[in-house]
GUTOR-431381 format. One record per residue (C-alpha): x, y, z. Coordinates in steps of 0.2 Angstrom, whole numbers, plus 5000, padded with zeros to 4 digits. Example, Ala and Ser with C-alpha at 12.3 -4.5 7.8 and 13.67 -1.06 7.14 Angstrom:
BEGIN
506249785039506849955036
This chain:
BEGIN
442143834376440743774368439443644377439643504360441543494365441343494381440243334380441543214370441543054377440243084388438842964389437343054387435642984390434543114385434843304379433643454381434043604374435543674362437243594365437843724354438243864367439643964375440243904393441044004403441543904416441243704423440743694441440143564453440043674470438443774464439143904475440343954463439143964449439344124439438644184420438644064407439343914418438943734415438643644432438843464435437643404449438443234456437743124469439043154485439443064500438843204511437743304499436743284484437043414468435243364463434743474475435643644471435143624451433743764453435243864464436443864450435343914434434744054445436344104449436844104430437343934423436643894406436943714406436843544418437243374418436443294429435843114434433843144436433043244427432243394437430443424438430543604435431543654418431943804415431643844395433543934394434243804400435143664393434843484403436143344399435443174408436843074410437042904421438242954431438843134433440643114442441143014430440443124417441143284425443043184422442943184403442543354404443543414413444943344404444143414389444043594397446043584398446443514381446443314388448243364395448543164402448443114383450043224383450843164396451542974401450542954417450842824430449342804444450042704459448842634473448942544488448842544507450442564511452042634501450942734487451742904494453842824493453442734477452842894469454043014476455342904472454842874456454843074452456543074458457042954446456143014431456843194433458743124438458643044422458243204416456443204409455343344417453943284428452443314439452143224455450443244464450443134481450043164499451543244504451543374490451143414469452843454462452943524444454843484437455343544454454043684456452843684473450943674473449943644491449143464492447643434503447043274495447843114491446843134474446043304472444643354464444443314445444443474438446043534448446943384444446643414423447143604429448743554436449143434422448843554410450143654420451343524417451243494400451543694396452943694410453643544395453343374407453243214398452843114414451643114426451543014442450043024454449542924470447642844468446942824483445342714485444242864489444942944474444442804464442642764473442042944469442842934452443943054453445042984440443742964427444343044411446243024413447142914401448742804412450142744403450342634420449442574434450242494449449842394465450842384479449942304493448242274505447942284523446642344534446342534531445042644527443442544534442742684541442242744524442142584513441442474528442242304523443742244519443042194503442242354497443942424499444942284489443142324476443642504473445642464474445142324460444042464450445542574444446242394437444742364428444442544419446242534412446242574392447042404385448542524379449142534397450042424407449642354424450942324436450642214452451542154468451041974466451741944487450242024492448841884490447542004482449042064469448241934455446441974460446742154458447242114439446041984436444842104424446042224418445942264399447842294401449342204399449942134415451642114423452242064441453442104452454042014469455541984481454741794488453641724471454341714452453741874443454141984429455442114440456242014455457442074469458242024484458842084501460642034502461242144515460042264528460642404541460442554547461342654534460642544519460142404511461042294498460042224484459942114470458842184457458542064441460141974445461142154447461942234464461542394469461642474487460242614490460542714508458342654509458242524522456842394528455742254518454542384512455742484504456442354496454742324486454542514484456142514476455642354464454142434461455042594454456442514445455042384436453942554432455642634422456142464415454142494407454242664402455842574393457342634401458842504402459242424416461042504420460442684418459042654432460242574446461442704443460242834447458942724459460642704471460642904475459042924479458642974499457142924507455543024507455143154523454343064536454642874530455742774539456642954543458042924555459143044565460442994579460443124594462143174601461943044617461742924604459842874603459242824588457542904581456542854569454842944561453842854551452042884544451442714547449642744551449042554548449342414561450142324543451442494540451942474558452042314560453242304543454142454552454442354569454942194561456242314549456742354565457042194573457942144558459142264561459542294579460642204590459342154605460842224617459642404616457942454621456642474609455242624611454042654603452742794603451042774593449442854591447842824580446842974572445243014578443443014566444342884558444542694557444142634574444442444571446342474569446642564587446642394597447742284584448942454584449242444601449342244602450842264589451742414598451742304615452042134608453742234596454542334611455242344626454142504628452442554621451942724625450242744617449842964614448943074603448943074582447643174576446343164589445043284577443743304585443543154597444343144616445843084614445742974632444342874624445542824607446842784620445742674630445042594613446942574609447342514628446042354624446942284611448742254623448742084629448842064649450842004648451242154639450242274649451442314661452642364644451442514640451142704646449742834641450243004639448943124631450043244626451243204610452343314614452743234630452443064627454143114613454943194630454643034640455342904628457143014625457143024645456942834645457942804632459942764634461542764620461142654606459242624610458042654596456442774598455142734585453842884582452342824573451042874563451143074557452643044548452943194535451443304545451743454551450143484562449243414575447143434571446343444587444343494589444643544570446043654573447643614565449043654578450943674572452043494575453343424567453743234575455843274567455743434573455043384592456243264594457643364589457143514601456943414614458443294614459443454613458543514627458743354636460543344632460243154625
């Protein structure tokens, strides 16, 4: 392709040399630099691009955008000096693959808690109604039913204009994507043109990257604010930063809400164990999802179709068959009885909403028991208020290992331990081991009692000292319960 349309719609601050050349290939890890490639020096968290520019013209690219220019310029070489590269590398990107999201109706959906359900649910009704789709979230990137790996919530710029581009050969008219904060701080969205951008919620996450709880709602608020005003902005106006969130946004601006008037309302008429009874904008439906939360996913999907245009009927009909997503609110009843729930809450607000869902439901005449962890090289603020929230919900809290990484896992127990308060002290346990914390809480348990297991959710793996070990919470407990004979 050549460098000139390569370059559209990004702005440039100063050129040296020909724009008129042949590119090969885009790059922003010099180490995959080959002949004739353009590479895109950006400004990391953990490295500087700036640094490898020399690197990536002797190792054969032609051209660079960079932010500064560098002090020595190599005379076949073509320098674009732009103010800033990521967002720069998004446009072209999307100009590499044919500006696929221009082809495509793409819904981004961010959030602290629910992104994953909302979008996943909103795949599965786009393609019940029969419209082919691409998903890209944290659990997996589907393409009209077809399986790529996901590592990121958002991935890399390049790969995401790759994928769509895959999508809109494979015949998808919609596209619905997770943004996570990250995703939009580094600008990993910059160059995609959403149809829709929604809200759902903020709680304490993430601080160990953004530092505040301001900085986070900043970058949260920053997808809002770059919206072309051809799209439309959807926000859960229950959470008090849902109108701050839309307070800049260029485009048009609708709520939804199951306690304040907004644009889309429901209401929980009925909640259970095997579902939930609704009223959705004045309408019945049952849906076999259960708990507060999903009664705001499920209005955030149903006001997303009512956007995209579809009538009210045709949604319910096929929102009401939909089955919750892997790892969220996943139960299974053992053959003694015991009720187990997974759940990726990861937040001390997703397991708080988790517990009181819990609350609302059961009889009181069962114990509650919970087992929680906290990942390690991460948020360390949350561990305490975690652990204040399992003992203060349950009858047992036995606090074990998430994803320890590469810290002791004693020490995020003990950091998690500080948090219970002294008259729930007595309600709690520490066992190291996941896998035998899940062992102790089925031996504890009794018929009808309720086992909550928090915080890997859909995860298959366990990362400890940086190596991912096989385990699946669903298919733990269901070993061992069989083993158990519970």
């Amino acid at each position: 392709m050549i460098l000139k349309e390569l370059l559209h719609n990004v702005k440039i601050q100063e050129t040296i040399g020909s724009i008129d050349r042949e590119i090969s290939s885009v790059e922003f890890d010099s180490r995959k630099i080959g002949s004739d490639s353009l590479f895109v020096a950006q400004s990391g968290t953990q490295v500087d691009g700036h640094d490898f520019i020399e690197k990536s013209v002797q190792a054969g690219s032609v051209a660079v955008v960079c932010e500064r220019k560098p002090e020595n310029l190599d005379s076949n070489t073509t320098y674009i000096i732009v103010e800033n590269s990521s967002v720069a590398l998004g446009f072209i990107a999307s100009n590499l693959y044919g500006n696929p999201t221009e082809k495509l109706k793409l819904i981004g959906i961010t959030g602290t808690n629910g992104k994953t359900t909302t979008a996943t649910l909103t795949y599965n009704l786009l393609e019940s109604l029969g419209y082919a789709t691409i998903l890209v979230s944290t659990i997996r990137i589907l393409i009209h039913g077809k399986e790529y790996e996901s590592s990121h919530t958002t991935p890399d710029i390049l790969t995401l204009n790759k994928i769509f581009s895959e999508a809109v050969e494979a015949g998808c008219e919609y596209a619905v994507m997770e943004v996570s904060s990250h995703g939009i701080h580094q600008n990993r969205i910059a160059g995609l043109k959403f149809e829709i951008g929604v809200f759902s919620n903020i709680s304490h996450d993430h601080l160990d990257y953004h530092k505040t709880f301001a900085e986070y709602i900043k970058a949260k608020k920053k997808f809002f604010d770059e919206l072309p005003k051809t799209a439309k902005a959807l926000t859960n106006i229950d959470d008090k930063n849902g109108i701050v969130m839309l307070q800049n946004s260029p485009a048009k601006r609708y709520s939804y809400a199951l306690k304040t008037d907004a644009d889309f309302k429901a209401k929980i008429l009925e909640n259970q164990f095997s579902g939930m009874l609704l009223m959705l904008d004045g309408k019945e439906f049952w849906t076999p999802l259960i708990g507060l939360f999903n009664a705001y996913n499920l209005l955030a999907v149903y006001s997303i179709a009512k956007l995209l245009g579809f009538e009210q009927e045709e949604i319910m009909t096929h929102l009401s068959s939909l089955k919750n997503v892997d790892g969220r609110f996943q139960s299974f009843i053992s053959k003694g009885g015991i009720i187990a729930i997974i759940d990726y809450a990861h937040t001390p607000d997703a397991l708080e909403n988790v517990l009181n869902t819990i609350q609302n439901i059961r009889t009181r005449n069962e114990k509650l028991i919970t087992v929680v962890g906290c990942g390690g090289d991460r948020d360390r603020t949350k561990r305490p208020e975690m652990a204040r929230i399992a003992s203060q919900q349950s009858e047992i809290a036995i606090f074990t290992s998430d994803n320890p990484r590469s810290e002791d896992p004693e020490l995020i127990l003990e950091e998690m331990e500080a948090g219970v308060e002294p008259q729930n002290y007595k309600k709690t346990l520490k066992i190291t081991d996941r896998k035998d914390a899940i062992k102790t809480a089925l031996k504890m348990a009794e018929k009808n009692d309720i086992i909550l297991i928090a915080g890997k959710g859909h995860e298959t793996y366990q990362e400890i000292k940086g190596v991912k070990h096989h385990f699946d919470d669903l298919e733990i407990t269901i070993e061992l319960s069989n083993q158990l004979n519970k």
